[in-house]
C-alpha positions as CSV (number, residue, x, y, z in Angstrom):
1,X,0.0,0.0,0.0
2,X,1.0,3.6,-0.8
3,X,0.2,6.9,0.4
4,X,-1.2,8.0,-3.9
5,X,-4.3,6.6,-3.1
6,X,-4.8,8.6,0.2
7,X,-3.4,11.6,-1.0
8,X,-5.4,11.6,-4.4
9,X,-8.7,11.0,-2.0
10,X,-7.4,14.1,0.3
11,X,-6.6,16.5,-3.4
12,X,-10.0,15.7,-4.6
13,X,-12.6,15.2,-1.6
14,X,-14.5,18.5,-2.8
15,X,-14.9,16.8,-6.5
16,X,-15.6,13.7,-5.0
17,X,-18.6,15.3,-2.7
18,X,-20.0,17.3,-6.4
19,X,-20.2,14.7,-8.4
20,X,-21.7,12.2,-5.5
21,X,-24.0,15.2,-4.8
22,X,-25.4,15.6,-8.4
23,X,-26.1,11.7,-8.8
24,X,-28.1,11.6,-5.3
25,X,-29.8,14.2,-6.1
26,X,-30.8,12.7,-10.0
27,X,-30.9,9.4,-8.7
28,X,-32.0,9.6,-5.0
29,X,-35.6,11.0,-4.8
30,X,-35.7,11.8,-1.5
31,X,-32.6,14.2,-1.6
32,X,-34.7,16.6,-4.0
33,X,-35.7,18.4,-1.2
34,X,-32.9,18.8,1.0
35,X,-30.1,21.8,0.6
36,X,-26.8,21.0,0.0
37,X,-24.9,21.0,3.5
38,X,-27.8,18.7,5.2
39,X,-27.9,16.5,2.1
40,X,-23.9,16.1,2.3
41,X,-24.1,16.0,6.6
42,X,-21.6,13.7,7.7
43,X,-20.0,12.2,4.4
44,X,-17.4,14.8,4.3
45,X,-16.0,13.2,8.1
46,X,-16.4,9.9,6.0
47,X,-13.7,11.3,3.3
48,X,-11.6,12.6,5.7
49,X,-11.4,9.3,7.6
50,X,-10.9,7.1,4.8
51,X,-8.5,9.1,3.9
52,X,-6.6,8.0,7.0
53,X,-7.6,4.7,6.4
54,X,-5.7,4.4,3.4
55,X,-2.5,6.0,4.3
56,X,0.7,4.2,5.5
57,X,2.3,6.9,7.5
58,X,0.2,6.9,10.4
59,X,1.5,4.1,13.1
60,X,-0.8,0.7,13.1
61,X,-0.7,-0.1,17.0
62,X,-3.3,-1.4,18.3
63,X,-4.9,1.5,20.0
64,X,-4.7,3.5,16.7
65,X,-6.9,0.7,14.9
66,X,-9.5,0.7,18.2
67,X,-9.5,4.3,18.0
68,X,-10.0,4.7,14.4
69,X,-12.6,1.3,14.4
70,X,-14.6,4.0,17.1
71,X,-14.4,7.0,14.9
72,X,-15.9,5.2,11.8
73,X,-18.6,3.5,13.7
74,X,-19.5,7.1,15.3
75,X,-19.7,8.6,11.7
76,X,-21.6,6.2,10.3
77,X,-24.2,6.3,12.7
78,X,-24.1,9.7,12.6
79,X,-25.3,9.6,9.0
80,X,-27.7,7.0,9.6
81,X,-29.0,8.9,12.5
82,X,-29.6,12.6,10.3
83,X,-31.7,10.4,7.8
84,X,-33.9,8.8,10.0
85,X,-34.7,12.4,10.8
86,X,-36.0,12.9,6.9
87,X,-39.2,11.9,6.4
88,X,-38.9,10.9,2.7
89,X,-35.9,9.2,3.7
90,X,-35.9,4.7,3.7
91,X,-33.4,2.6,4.4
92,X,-32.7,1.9,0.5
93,X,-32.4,4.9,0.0
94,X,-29.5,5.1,2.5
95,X,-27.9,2.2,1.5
96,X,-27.7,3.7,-2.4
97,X,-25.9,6.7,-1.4
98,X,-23.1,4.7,-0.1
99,X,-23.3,2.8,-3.6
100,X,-23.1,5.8,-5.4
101,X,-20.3,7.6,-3.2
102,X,-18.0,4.0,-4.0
103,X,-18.5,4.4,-7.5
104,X,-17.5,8.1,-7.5
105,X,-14.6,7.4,-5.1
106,X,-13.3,4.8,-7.6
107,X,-14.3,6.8,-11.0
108,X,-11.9,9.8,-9.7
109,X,-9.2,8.6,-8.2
110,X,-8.8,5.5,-10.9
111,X,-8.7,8.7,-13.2
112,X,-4.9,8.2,-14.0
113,X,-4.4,4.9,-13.1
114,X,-5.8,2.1,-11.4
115,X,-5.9,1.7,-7.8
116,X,-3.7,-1.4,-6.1
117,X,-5.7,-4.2,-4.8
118,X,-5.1,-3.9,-1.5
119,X,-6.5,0.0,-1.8
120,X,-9.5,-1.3,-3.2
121,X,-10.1,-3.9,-0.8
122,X,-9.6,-1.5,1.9
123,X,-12.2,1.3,0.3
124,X,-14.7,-1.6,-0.1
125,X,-14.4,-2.7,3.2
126,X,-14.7,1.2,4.7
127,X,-17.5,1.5,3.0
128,X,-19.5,-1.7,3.6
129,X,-18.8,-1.3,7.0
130,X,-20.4,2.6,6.8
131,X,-23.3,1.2,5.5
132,X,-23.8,-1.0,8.4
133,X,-23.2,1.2,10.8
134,X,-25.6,3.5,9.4
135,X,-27.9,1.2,8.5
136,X,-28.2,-0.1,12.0
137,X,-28.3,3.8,13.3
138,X,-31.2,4.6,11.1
139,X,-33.3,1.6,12.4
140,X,-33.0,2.9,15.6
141,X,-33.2,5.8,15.3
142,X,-36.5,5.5,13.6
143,X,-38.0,3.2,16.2
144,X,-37.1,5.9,18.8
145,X,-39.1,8.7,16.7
146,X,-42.3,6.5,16.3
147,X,-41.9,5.0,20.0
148,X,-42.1,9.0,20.8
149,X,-44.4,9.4,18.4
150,X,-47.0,6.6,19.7
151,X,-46.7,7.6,23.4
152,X,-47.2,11.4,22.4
153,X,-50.1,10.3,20.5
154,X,-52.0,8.1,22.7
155,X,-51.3,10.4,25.8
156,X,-52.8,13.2,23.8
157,X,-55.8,10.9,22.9
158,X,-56.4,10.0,26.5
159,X,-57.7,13.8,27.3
160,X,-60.4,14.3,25.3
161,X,-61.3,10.5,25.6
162,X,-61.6,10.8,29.5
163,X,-63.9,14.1,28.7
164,X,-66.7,12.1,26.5
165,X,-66.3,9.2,28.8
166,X,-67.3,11.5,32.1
167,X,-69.6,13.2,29.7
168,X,-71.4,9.4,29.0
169,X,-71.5,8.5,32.8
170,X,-73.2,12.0,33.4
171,X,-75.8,11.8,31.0
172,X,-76.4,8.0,31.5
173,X,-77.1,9.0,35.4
174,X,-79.8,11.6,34.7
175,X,-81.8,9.2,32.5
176,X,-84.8,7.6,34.0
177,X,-85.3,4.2,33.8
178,X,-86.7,3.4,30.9
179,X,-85.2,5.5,28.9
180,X,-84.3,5.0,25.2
181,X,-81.6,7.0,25.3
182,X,-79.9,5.0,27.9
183,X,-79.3,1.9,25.2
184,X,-77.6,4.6,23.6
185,X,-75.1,6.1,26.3
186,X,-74.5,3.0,27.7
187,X,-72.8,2.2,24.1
188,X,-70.8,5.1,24.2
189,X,-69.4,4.4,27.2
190,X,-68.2,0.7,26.5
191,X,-67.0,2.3,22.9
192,X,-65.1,4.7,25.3
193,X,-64.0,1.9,27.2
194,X,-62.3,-0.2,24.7
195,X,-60.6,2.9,22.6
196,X,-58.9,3.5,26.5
197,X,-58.2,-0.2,26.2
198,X,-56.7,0.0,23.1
199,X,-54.6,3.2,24.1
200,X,-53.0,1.8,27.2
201,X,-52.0,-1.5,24.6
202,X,-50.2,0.9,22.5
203,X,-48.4,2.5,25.7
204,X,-47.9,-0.7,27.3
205,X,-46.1,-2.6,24.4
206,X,-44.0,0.9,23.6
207,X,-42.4,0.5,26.9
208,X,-42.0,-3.1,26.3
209,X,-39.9,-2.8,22.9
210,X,-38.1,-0.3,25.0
211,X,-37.2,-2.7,27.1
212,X,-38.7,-1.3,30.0
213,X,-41.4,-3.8,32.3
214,X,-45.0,-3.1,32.9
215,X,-46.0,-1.2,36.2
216,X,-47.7,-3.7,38.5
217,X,-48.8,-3.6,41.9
218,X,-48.8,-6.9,43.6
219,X,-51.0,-7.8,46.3
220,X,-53.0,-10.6,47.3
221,X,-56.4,-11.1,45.3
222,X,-58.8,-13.7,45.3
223,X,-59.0,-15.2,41.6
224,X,-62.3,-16.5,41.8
225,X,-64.2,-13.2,43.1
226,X,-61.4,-11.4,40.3
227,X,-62.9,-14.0,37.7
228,X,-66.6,-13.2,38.8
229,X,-66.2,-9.9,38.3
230,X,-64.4,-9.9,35.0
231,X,-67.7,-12.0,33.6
232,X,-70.3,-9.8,35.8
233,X,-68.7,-6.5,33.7
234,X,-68.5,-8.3,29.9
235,X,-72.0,-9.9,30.3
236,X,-73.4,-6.3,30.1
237,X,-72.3,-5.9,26.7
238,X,-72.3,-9.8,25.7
239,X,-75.3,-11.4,27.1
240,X,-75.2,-14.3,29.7
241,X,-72.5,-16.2,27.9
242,X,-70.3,-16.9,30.3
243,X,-69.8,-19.8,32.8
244,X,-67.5,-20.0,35.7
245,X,-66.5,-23.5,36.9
246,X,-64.6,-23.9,40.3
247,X,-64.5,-25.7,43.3
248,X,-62.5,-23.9,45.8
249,X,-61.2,-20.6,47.0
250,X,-58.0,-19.5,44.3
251,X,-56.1,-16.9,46.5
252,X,-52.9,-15.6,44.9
253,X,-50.4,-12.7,44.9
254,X,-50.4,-10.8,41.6
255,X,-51.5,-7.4,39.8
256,X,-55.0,-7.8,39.8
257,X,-55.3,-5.0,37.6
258,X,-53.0,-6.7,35.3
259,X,-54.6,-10.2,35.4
260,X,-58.0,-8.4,35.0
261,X,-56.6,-7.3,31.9
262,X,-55.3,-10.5,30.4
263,X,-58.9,-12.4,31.5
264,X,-60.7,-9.7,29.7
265,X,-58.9,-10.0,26.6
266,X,-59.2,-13.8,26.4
267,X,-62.7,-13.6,27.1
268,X,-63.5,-10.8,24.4
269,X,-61.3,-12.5,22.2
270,X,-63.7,-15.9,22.9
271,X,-66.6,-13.7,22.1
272,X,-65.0,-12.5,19.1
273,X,-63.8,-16.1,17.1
274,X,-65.9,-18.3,19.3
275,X,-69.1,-19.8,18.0
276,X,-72.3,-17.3,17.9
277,X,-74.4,-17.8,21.5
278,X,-72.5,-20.9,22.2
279,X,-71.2,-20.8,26.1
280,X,-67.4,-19.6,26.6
281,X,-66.2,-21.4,30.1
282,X,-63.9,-20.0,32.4
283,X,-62.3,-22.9,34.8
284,X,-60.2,-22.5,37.3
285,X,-58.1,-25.6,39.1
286,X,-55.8,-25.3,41.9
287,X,-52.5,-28.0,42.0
288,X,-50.2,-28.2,44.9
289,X,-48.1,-25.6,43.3
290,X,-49.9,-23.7,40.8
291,X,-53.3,-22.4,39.8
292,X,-54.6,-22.7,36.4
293,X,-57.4,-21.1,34.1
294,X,-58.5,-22.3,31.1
295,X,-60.9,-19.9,29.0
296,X,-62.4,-22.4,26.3
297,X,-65.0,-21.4,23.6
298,X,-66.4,-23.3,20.6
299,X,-66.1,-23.4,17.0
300,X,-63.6,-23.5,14.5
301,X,-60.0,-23.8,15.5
302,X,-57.0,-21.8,15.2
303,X,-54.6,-23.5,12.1
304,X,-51.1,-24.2,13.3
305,X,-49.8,-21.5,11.1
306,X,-52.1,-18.9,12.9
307,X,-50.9,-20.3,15.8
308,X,-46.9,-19.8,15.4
309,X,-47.6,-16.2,15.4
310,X,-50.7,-15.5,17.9
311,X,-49.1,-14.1,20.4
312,X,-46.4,-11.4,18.2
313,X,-47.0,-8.0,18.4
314,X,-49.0,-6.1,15.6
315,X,-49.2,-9.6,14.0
316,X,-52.8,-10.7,13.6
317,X,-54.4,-14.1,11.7
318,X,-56.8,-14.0,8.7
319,X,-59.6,-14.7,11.3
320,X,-58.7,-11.4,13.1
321,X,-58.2,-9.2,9.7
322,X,-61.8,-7.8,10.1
323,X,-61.7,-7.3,13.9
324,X,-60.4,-4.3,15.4
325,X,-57.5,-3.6,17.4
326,X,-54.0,-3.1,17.0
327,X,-53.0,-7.3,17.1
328,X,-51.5,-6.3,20.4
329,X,-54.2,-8.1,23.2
330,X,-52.4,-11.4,23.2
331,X,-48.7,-10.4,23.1
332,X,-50.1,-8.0,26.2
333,X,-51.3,-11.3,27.5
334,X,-48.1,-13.7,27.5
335,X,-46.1,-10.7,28.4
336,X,-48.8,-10.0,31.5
337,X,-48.8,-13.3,32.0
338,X,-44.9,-13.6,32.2
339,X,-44.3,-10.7,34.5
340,X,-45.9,-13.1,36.9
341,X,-43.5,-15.9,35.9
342,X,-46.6,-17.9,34.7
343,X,-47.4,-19.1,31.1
344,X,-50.5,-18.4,28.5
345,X,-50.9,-21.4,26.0
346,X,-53.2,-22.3,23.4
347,X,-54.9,-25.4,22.7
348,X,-57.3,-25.9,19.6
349,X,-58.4,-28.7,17.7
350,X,-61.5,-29.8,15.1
351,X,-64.3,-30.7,17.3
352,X,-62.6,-29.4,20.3
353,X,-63.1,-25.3,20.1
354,X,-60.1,-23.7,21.7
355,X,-58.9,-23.1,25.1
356,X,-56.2,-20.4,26.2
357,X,-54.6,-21.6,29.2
358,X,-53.1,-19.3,31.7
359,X,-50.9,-21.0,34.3
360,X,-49.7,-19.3,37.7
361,X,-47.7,-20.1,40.2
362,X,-49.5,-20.1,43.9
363,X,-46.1,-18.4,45.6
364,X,-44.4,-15.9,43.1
365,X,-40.3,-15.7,43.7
């Protein structure tokens, strides 16, 4: 290796940065609308460190090599961090401007001659390495903006929400029985109801990709009375549908708010894909060493395939397509579920209906 290639990279960085500038802009769509310094951001660092890269009169210990390794990686994300800030911006589109800057870099300094292999190899290597760098920058980068995004949002919603829904109870309370209007505001309020539902999925699985845990408060509950009222509140809005099978007194320490939550959603969910006015049990059954309920419903099963992906987030099977909701209820569920080192299966067969089975320690760790 000699230093002509790093010099020749150093004499004509400027041209370099032109030419790569007029392709992106022909050939890169969403660089039409960005001005010249912002479009070129952090690829002039790029040049300048690539032209250290390639020259043979800085030392090659082994701190030098970390230190440049660092610098790259922090200019790489760099870039891929002021994209994900463009909105027209994709990850293609990233990923072509670092094809387009190697094919300048090699169409002006192969202008005389042609580069030695082991430049090359070195310039191709620099630059697929940029791309990954940036490429993993943007990603996250973008999934921090919409996680923002989707909290901001859904704490915005929950104001005016929590005004209609007081407004509902209000009017719902100065009806007189027998009332027609009362059908209606009752409605509204469990409309209400699940849009809050749906809201605190969205928060609740934001924090989750963020790797944070759900806020529970644990305390003893008894499962039974919890499982009572769960049914008492859905058979309002879904008839006398529901059975409760148990023999004993289930006491347990958990987030009853949370479990709430996850017995809800089964249920509805039951309601939703089970067969019209067919009975949807809820059992509960005690073991020495752990308490399980079983929320079984008839009609046709759940394929395999649907299955293997039933509990992902945003993930929902051709039986859910017309249903609303974000597809987030049963990754909410196992995750719920989880928190109090339990586990939520699914069993479903022809001629069987299908049963989600949450299982619970009696003693959490």
């Amino acid at each position: 290796m000699s230093n002509q290639a790093s010099d020749r990279l150093k004499q004509n960085a400027e041209k370099i940065m032109g030419m790569w500038e007029k392709r992106a802009r022909d050939e890169v769509s969403a660089s039409t609308h960005q001005d010249s310094l912002v479009l070129q951001d952090s690829l002039p660092l790029y040049l300048n460190q690539l032209v250290d890269e390639l020259s043979n009169r800085i030392l090659r210990t082994s701190a030098r090599i970390t230190a440049d390794e660092v610098e790259s990686t922090r200019i790489g994300k760099l870039h891929g961090h002021e994209r994900a800030g463009y909105a027209d911006y994709s990850m293609s589109h990233l990923i072509f401007e670092y094809h387009i800057l190697r094919q300048v870099i090699f169409q002006v300094l192969e202008e005389e001659a042609p580069l030695e292999v082991q430049d090359r190899d070195i310039i191709i290597g620099s630059i697929e390495q940029a791309v990954n760098d940036a490429a993993t920058q943007f990603s996250e980068t973008l999934r921090d903006i919409q996680e923002l995004f989707m909290v901001t949002l859904t704490h915005d919603l929950r104001g005016p929400l929590n005004v209609v829904k007081m407004g509902a109870h209000l009017t719902l309370r100065r009806l007189e029985r027998g009332d027609t209007h009362i059908d209606v505001a009752t409605r509204m309020i469990s409309a209400v109801n699940r849009l809050d539902s749906m809201i605190q999925n969205l928060l609740d699985a934001s924090r989750l990709r963020a790797g944070q845990s759900l806020k529970m408060e644990f305390e003893e509950c008894d499962l039974e009375v919890l499982v009572q009222e769960v049914v008492e509140d859905l058979s309002f809005a879904y008839g006398e549908r529901f059975v409760i099978v148990c023999d004993a007194e289930i006491r347990i320490y958990c987030s009853c708010k949370e479990l709430r939550r996850v017995i809800e959603n089964l249920a509805i969910n039951a309601v939703k894909y089970g067969a019209p006015s067919r009975p949807i049990t809820l059992t509960l059954q005690p073991t020495e060493r752990q308490i399980s309920l079983t929320i079984h419903n008839e009609g046709e099963p759940i394929t395999l395939d649907a299955q293997s992906i039933l509990f992902q987030q945003f993930r929902r099977t051709i039986a859910a397509e017309e249903q609303t909701g974000w597809g987030l209820g049963l990754f909410l569920a196992k995750s719920i579920t989880e928190a109090h080192q339990g586990t939520l299966e699914v069993e479903s067969g022809e001629g069987k209906g299908t049963s989600f089975i949450i299982k619970l320690p009696k003693v959490l760790l």
